[in-house]
N, C-alpha and C positions, 0 to 999 in steps of 0.2 A: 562467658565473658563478663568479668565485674565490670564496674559502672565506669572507673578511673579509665581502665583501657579503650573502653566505647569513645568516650566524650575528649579522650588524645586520639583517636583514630579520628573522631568526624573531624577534629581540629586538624589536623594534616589532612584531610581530603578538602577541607576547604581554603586553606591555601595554596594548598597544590596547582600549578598551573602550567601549560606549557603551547604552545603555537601548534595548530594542525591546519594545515589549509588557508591559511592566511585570517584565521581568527584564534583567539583566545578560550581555552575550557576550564573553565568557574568550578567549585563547590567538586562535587563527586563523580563528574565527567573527568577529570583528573585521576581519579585510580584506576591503577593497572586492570587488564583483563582477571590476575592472580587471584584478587581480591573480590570480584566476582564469582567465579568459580569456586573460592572457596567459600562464601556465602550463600552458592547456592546446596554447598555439597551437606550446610548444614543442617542438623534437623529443627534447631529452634529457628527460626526466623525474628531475628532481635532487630531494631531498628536501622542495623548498614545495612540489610539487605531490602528493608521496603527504603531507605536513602535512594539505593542502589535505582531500584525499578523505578522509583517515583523520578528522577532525575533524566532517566532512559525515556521516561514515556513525555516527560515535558518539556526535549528536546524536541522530538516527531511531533511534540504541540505545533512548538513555536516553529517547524517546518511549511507545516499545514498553513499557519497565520500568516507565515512569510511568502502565500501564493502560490506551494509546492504544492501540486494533485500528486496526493499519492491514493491510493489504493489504500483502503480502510483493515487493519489488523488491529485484532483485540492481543489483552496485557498479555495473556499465554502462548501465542505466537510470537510476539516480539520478545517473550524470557527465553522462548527454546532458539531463535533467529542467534539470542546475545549470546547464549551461553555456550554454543557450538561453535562460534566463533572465537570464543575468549577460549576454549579450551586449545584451538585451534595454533592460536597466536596471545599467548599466554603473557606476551609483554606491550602489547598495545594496551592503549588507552582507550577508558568506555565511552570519550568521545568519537574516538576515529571509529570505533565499534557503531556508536548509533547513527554516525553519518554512512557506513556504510548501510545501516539499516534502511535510513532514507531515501540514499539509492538503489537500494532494491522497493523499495515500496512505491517508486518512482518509473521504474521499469515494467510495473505490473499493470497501470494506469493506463 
């Protein structure tokens, strides 16, 4: 991926936005499951795919901040939890993805 396609892609994932749940999802919680999956299928790992994870994982931050006990998973559980899921349901968004993840982490508790 040359640099021009990178830095148009982060720009459309970060204004991408749409309602789930009765809140708004920012920055790269807005792209598709597709785009996960195909980030992870690739072999370099360029900066949408650590985007990708670092966004997934500072959502389950700010769950935990927000008074959610969840049950403690490290970053290689929650990539195989997302990416089974995205392959799964290929047109959901990596927000409804990581809120699902919250409640299963929520359930574990």
């Amino acid at each position: 991926m040359n640099i021009s396609t990178l830095i148009i892609s982060l720009f459309f994932l970060g204004i991408a936005s749409g309602p789930s749940y009765g809140y708004d999802s920012y920055g790269a919680g807005s792209a598709s499951c597709r785009v996960w999956v195909k980030e992870q299928a690739g072999e370099e790992k360029n900066p949408l795919y650590w985007l990708l994870h670092g966004w997934v994982a500072g959502f389950v931050s700010g769950a935990g901040y927000a008074d959610t006990e969840l049950t403690k998973a490290d970053a290689d559980e929650m990539r195989k939890y997302v990416t089974l899921y995205c392959q799964r349901q290929p047109s959901k968004r990596l927000s409804d993805v990581a809120e699902s993840l919250v409640e299963e982490l929520e359930k574990d508790n």
